[in-house]
Backbone bond lengths (Angstrom), bond angles and torsions (degrees), N, CA, C in turn:
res aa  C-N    CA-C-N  psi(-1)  N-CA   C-N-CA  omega(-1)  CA-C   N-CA-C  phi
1 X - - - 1.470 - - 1.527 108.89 -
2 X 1.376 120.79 134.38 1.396 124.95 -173.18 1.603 105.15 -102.93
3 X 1.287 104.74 153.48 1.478 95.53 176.49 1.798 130.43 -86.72
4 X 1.427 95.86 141.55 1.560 121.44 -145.31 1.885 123.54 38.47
5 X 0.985 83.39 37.73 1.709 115.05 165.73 1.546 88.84 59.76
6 X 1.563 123.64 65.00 1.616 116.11 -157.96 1.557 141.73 30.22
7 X 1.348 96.50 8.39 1.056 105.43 156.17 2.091 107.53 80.89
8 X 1.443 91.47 -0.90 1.313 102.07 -175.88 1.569 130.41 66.96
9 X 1.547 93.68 30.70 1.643 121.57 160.18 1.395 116.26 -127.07
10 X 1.627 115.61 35.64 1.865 99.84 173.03 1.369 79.15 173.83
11 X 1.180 100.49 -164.99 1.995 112.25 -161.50 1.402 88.45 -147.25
12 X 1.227 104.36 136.90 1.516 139.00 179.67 1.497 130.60 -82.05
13 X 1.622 104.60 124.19 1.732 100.48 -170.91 1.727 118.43 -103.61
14 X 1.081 106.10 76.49 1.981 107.32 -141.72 1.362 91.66 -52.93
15 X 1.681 126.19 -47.45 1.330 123.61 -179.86 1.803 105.23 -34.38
16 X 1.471 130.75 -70.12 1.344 118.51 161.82 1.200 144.95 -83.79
17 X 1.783 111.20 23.70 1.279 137.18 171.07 1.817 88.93 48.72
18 X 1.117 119.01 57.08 1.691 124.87 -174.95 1.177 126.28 -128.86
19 X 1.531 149.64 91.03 1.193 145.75 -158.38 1.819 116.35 -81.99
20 X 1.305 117.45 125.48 1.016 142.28 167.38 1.676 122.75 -67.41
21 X 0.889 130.50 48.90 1.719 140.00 -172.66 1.466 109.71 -29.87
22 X 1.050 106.84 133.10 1.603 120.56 154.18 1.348 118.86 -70.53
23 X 1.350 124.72 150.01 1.594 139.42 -141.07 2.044 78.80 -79.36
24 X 1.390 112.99 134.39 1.101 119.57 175.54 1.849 119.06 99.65
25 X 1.393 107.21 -19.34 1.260 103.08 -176.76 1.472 117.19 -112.80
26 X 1.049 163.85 160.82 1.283 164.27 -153.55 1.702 120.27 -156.63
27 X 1.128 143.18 171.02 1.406 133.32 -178.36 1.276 118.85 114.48
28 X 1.639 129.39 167.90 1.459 114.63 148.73 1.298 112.77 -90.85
29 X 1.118 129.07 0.83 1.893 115.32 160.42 1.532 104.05 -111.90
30 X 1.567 123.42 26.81 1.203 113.67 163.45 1.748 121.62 71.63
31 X 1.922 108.73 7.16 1.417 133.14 -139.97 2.036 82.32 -85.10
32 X 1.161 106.04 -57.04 1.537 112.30 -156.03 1.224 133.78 -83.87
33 X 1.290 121.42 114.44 1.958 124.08 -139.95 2.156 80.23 -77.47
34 X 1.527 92.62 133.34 1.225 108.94 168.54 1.240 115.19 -84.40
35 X 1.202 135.99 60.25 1.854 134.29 -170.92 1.436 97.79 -42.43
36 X 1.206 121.65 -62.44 1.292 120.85 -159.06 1.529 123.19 -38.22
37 X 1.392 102.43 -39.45 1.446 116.49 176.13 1.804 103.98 -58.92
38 X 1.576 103.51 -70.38 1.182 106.49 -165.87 1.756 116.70 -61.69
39 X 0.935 103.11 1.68 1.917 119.52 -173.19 1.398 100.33 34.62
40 X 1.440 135.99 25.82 1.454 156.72 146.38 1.476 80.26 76.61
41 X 1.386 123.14 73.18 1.401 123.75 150.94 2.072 108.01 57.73
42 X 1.299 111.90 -6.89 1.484 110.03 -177.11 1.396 107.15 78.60
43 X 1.707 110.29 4.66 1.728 102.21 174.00 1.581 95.05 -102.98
44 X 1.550 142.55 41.79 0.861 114.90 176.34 1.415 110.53 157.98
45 X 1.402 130.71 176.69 1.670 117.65 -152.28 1.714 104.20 -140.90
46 X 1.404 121.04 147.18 1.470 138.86 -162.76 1.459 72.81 -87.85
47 X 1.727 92.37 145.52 1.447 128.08 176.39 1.615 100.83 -152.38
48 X 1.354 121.64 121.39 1.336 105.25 173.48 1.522 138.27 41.68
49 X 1.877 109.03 33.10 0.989 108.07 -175.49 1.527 118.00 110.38
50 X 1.836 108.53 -47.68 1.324 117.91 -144.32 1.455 99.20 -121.74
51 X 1.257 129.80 133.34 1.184 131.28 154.23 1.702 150.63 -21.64
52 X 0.867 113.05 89.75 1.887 113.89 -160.83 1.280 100.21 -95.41
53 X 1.331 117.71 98.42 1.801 111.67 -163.30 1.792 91.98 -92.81
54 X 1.508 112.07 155.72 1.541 116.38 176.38 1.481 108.79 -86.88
55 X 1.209 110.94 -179.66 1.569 116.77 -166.65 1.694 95.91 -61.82
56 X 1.261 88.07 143.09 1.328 104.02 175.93 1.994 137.94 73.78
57 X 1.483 81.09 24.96 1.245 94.47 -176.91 1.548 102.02 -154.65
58 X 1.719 114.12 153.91 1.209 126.16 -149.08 1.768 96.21 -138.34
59 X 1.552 107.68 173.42 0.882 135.84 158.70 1.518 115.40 80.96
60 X 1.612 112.39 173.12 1.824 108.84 -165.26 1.516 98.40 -61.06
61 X 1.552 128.17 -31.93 1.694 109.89 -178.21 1.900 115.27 -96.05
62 X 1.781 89.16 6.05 1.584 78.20 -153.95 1.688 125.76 92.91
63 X 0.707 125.89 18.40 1.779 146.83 -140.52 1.531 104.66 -104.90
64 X 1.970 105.49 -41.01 1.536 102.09 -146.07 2.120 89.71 -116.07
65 X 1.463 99.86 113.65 1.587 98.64 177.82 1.444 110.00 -78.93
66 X 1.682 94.39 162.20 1.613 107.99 -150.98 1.619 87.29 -164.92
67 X 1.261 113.37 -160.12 1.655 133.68 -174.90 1.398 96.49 -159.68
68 X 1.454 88.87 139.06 1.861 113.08 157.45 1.134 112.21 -12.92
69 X 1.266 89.70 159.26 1.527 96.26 160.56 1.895 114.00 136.26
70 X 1.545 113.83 176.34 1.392 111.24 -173.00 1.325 106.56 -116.73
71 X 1.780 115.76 110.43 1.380 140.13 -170.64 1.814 118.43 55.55
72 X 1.343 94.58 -15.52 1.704 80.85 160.20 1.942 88.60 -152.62
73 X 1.574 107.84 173.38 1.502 117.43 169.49 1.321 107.03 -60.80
74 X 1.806 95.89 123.43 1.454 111.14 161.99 1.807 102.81 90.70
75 X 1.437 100.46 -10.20 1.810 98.85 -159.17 1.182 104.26 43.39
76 X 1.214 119.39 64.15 1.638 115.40 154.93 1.452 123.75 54.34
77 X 1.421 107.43 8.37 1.354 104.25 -175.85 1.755 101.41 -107.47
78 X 1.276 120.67 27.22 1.757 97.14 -145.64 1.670 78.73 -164.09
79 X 1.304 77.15 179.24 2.263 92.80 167.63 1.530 98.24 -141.43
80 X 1.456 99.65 156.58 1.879 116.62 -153.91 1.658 81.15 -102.82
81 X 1.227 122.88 128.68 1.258 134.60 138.85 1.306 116.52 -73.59
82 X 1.556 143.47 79.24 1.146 132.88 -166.37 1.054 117.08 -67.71
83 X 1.824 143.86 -8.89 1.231 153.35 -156.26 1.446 92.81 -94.87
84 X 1.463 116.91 -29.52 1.431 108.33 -163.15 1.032 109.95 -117.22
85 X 1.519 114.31 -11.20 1.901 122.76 -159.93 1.575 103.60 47.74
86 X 1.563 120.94 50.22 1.354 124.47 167.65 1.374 113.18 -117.39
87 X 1.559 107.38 127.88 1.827 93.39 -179.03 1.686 97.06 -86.69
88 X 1.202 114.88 166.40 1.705 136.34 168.39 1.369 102.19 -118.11
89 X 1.449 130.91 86.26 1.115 140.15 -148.73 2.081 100.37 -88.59
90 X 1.089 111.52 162.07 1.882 107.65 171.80 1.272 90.02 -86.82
91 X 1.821 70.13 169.87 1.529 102.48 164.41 1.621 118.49 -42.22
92 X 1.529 114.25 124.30 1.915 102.77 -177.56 1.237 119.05 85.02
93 X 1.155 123.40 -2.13 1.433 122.58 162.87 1.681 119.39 -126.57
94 X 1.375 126.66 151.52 1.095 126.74 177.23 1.660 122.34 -152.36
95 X 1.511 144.48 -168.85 0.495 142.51 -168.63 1.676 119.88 78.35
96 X 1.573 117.39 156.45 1.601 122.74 -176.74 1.949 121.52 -36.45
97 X 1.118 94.37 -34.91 1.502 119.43 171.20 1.775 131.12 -125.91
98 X 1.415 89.03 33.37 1.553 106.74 -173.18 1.330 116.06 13.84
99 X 1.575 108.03 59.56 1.573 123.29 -172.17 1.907 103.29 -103.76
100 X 1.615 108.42 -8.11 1.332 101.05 -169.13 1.733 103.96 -95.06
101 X 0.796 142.04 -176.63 1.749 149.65 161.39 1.313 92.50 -100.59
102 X 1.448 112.75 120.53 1.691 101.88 165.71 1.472 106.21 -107.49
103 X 1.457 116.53 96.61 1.200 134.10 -152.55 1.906 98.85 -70.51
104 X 1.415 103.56 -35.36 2.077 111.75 176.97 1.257 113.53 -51.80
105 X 1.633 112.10 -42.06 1.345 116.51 166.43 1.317 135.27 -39.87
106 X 2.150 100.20 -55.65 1.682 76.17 179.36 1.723 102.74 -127.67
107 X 1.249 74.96 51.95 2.384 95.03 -175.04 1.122 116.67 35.97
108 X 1.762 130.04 53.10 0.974 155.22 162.94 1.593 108.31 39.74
109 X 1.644 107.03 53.33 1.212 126.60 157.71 1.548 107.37 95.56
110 X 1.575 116.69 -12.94 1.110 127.62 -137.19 1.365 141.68 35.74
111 X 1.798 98.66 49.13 1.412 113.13 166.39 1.781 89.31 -118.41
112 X 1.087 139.50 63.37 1.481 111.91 168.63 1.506 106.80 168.33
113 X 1.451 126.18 -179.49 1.298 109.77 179.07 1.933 92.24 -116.69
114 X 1.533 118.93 -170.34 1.009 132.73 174.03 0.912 107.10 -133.37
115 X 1.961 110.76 125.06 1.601 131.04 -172.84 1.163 91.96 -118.67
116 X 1.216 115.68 163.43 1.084 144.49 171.78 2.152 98.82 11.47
117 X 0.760 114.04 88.49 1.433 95.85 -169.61 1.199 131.01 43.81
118 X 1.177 138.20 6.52 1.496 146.14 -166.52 1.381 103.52 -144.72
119 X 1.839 120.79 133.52 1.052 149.41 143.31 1.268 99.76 -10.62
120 X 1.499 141.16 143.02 1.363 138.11 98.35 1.269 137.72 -100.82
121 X 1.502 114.55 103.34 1.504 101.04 -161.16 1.184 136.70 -83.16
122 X 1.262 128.04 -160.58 1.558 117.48 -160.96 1.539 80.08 -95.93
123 X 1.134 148.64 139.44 1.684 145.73 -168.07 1.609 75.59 -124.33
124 X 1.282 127.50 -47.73 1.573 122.51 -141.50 1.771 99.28 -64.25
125 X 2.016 90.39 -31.18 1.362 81.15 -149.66 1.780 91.01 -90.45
126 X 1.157 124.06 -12.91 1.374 135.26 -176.56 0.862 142.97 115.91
127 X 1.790 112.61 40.42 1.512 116.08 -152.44 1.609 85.64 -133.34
128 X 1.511 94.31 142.28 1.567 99.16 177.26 1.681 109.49 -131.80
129 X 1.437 129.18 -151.59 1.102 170.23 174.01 1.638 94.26 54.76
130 X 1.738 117.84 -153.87 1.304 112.71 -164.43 1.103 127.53 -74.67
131 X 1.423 116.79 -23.07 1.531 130.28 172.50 1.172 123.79 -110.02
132 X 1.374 101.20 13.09 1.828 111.20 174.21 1.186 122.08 63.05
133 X 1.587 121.49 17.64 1.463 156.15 157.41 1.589 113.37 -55.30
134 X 1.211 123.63 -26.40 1.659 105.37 -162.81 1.771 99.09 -109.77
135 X 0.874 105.61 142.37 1.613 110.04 -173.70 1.472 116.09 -91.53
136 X 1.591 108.57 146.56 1.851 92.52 -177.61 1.286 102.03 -150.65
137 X 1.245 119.33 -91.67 1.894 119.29 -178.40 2.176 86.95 -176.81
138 X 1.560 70.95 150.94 1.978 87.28 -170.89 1.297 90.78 -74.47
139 X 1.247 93.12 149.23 1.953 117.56 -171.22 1.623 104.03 -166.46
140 X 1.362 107.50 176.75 1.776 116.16 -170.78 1.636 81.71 -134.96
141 X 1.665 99.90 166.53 1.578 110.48 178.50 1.385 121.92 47.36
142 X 2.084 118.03 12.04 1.145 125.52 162.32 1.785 109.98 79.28
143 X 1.508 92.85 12.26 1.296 88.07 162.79 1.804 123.52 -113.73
144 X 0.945 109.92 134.68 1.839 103.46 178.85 1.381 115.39 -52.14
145 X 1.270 97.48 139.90 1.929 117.38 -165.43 1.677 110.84 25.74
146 X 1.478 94.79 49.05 1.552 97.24 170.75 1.498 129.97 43.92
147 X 1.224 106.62 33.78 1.272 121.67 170.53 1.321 108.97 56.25
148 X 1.637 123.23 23.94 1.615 130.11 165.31 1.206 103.92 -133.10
149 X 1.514 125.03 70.89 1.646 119.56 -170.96 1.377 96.59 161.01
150 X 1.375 106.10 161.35 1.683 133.93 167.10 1.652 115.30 -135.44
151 X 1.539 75.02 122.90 1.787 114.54 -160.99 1.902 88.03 -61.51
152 X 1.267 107.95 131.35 1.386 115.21 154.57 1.460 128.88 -106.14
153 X 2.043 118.00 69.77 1.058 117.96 -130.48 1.449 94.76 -66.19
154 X 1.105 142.30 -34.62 1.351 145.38 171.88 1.576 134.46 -25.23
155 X 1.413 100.66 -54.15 1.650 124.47 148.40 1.319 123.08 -100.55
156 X 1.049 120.29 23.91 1.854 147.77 162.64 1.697 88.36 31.46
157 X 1.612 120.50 47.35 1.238 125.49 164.13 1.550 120.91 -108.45
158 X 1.287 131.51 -171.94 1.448 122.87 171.86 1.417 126.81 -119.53
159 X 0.940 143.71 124.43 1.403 132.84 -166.50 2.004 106.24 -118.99
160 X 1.931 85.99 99.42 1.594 103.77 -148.60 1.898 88.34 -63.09
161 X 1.496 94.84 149.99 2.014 90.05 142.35 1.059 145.14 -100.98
162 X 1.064 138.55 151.58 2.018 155.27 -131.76 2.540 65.06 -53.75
163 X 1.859 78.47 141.36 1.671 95.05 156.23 1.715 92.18 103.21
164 X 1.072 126.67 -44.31 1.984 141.14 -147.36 1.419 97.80 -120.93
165 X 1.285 102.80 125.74 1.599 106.84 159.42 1.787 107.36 -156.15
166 X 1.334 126.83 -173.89 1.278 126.03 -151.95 2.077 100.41 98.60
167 X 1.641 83.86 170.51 1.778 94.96 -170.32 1.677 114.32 -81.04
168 X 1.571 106.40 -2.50 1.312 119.36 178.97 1.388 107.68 -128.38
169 X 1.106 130.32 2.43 1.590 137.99 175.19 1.518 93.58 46.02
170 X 1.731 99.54 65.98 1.357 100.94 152.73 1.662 128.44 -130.53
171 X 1.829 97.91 10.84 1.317 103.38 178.40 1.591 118.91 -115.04
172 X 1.754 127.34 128.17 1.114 103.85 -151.17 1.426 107.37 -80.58
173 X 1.368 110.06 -158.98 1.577 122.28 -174.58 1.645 100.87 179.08
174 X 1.510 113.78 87.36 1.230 105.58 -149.60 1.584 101.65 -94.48
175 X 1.145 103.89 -29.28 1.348 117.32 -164.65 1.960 111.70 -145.09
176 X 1.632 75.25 66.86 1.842 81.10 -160.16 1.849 95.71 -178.25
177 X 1.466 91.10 -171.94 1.547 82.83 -165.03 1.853 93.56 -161.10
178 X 1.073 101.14 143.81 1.698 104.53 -171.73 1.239 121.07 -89.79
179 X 1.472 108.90 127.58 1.560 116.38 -167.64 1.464 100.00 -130.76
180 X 1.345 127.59 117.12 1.290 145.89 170.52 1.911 110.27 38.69
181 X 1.935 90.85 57.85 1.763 100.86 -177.67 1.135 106.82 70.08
182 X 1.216 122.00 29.38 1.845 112.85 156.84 1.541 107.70 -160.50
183 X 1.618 113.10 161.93 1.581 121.07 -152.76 1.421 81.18 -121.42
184 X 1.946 92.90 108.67 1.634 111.35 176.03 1.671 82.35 -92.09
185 X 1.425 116.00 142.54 0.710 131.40 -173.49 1.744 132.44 -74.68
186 X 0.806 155.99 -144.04 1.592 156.73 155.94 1.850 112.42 -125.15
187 X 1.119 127.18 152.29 1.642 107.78 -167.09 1.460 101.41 -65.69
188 X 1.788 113.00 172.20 1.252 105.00 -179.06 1.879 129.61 74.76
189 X 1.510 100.39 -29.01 1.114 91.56 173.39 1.338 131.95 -129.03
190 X 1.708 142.61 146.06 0.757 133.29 -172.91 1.237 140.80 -131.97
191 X 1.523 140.03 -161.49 1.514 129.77 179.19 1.763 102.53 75.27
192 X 1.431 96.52 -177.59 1.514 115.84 -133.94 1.493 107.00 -88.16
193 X 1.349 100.82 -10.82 2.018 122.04 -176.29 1.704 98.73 -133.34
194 X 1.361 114.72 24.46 1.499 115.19 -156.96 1.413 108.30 9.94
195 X 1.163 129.58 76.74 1.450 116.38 161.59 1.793 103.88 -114.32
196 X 1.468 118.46 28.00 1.704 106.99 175.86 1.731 84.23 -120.94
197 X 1.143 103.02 152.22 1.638 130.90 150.49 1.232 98.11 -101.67
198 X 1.582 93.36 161.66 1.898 110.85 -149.42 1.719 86.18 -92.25
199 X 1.261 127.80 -9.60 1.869 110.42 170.16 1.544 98.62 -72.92
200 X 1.092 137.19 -11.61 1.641 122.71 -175.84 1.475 100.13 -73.23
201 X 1.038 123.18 11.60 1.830 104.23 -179.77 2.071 78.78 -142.27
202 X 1.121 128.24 26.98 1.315 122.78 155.21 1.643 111.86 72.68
203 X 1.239 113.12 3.91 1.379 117.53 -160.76 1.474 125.52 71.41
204 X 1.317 105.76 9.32 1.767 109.32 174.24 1.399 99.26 65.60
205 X 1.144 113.53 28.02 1.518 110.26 174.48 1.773 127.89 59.93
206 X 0.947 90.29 18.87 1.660 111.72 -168.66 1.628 98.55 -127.84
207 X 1.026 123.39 50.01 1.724 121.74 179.51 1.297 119.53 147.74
208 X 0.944 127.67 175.48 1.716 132.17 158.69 1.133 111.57 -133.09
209 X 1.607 107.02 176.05 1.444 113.49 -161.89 1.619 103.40 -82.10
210 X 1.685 116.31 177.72 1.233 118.53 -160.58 1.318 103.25 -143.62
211 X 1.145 145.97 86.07 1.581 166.44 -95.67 1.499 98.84 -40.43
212 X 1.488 101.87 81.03 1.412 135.59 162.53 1.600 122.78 53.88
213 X 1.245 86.22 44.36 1.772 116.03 -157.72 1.556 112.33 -138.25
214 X 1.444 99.94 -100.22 1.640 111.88 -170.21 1.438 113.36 -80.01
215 X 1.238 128.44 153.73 1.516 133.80 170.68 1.500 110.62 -83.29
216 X 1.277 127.02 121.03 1.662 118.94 -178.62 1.417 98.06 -114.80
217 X 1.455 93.09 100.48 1.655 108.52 -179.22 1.721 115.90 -55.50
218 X 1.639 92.18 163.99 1.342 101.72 -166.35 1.359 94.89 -95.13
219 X 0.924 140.30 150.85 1.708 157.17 156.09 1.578 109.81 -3.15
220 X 1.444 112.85 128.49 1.655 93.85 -178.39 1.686 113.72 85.25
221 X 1.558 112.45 -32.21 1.484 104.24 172.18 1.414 123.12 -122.95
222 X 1.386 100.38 162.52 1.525 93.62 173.14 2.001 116.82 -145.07
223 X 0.944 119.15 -141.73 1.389 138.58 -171.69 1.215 106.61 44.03
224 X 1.464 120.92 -163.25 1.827 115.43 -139.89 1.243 108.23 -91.53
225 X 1.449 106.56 -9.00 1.580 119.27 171.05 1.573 111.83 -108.64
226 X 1.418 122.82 4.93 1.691 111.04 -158.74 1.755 119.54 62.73
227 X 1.168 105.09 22.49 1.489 102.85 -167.35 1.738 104.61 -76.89
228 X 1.189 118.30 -19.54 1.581 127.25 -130.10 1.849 86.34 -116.13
């Protein structure tokens, strides 16, 4: 009996328990690919023993042609011309191993523009992934409804929470409530996200505050500051 019965690279001499290797393998169980011998078919270079085949070529010597690409030919985006080791990549993809999105190609769905080779999508309006293909809800910083809201991907609208309103729930309304795209306010308070009460401007000097809230104007004036 030879050891690990050669390992199933050579034929066995049980009389001298001695393994006979097949052209390429080396060892006493016949275990360890001899690159050196096989000079990996000339598609490719010994590393530690083992074969490092170059783009577009496969197998333990390097032996079996193929095309570029990421974990299989073409990465799946393409078809292998094996005569040439050339991929013919689809529609939207490009590069040696049609591993890139060529977003110029198919104008990134027409949600987005194309930079530098890459998609940028419309985030505001709610379009994401590499080709600006997958649908979501308008948001800033690429997040849906701006990370103050729940996306209704269905009606690709936003459903802001109490404080946020706008079509991306990115404008506030702190102390107020939205009436046909604008934050009518709550009494007492004012500005453009109502987040001031009318003592932040002191009452314009025409009043004082009114249990730490309203301005109770002085004689002669009025509005939420006494300005008027």
């Amino acid at each position: 009996e030879c050891p690990n019965d050669c390992s199933g690279h050579g034929v066995c001499n049980s009389a001298l328990r001695t393994c006979y290797c097949d052209p390429g393998w080396r060892g006493l169980d016949c275990s360890q690919l001899d690159c050196c011998d096989s000079e990996c078919s000339g598609h490719g270079k010994v590393s530690v023993g083992i074969c490092k085949c170059f783009r577009g070529w496969r197998g333990t010597y390097c032996d079996n042609p193929g095309c570029p690409g990421h974990r299989t030919d073409c990465s799946g985006h393409g078809e292998c011309n094996s005569a040439t080791h050339v991929c013919v990549c689809e529609n939207g993809w490009t590069g040696d191993g049609c591993e890139i999105p060529d977003c110029c190609n198919v104008e990134c769905s027409g949600h987005g523009q194309c930079v530098n080779g890459a998609c940028a999508c419309d985030t505001l309006a709610g379009w994401r992934g590499s080709l600006c293909e997958v649908p979501g809800c308008a948001g800033v910083d690429g997040k849906d409804c701006s990370g103050h809201g729940t996306c209704d991907s269905a009606n690709h609208k936003c459903i802001c929470d109490p404080g946020w309103m706008g079509p991306a729930c990115n404008d506030p309304c702190v102390h107020g409530r939205e009436v046909a795209g604008s934050c009518v306010c709550d009494p007492c308070y004012t500005g453009s996200g109502c987040q001031s009460d009318g003592c932040n401007e002191e009452c314009s000097g025409h009043g004082k505050c009114e249990d730490g809230k309203c301005c109770q104007c002085s004689p002669g004036w009025t509005g939420k500051a006494c300005d008027i």
